[in-house]
C-alpha positions, 0 to 999 in steps of 0.5 A, spaced: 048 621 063 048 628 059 046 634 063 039 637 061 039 644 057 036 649 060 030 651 054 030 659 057 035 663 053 036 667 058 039 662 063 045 663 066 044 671 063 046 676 068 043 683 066 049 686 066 051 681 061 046 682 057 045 690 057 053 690 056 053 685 050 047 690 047 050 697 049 056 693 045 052 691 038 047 696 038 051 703 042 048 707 046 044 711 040 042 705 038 039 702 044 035 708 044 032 708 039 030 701 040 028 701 047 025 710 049 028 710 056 031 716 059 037 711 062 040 709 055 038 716 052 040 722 058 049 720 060 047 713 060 051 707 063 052 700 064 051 701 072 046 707 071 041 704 067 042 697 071 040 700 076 034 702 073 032 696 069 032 692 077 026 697 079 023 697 073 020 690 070 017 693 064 023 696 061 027 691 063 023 685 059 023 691 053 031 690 054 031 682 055 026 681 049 031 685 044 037 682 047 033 675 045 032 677 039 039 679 037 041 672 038 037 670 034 
């Protein structure tokens, strides 16, 4: 029998993947220029803006939603 595929584009997606994966392509200037957060603009860092985007749901959507869209 073959295994369903998850339909969510973030399944099996940590958050550490996906904010290194977008610091990757777009860097640090580029993510903020993209998303207007102070952990990508003020001595950003993967473990800094983790921190961040685990407490703050709007921001972490934002984040989450660019990195759907760069899949495209």
């Amino acid at each position: 029998m073959k295994k369903e595929q998850s339909k969510d584009p973030l399944h099996g997606v940590t958050l550490e993947m996906i904010v290194t994966e977008l610091v990757d392509h777009y860097g640090w200037d580029g993510l903020a220029k993209r998303i207007n957060i102070n952990c990508f603009k003020s001595d950003p860092s993967i473990k800094s803006s983790l921190k961040f985007l685990r407490k703050t749901q709007w921001a972490r959507d934002k984040v989450e939603a660019l990195y759907i869209s760069s899949k495209g």
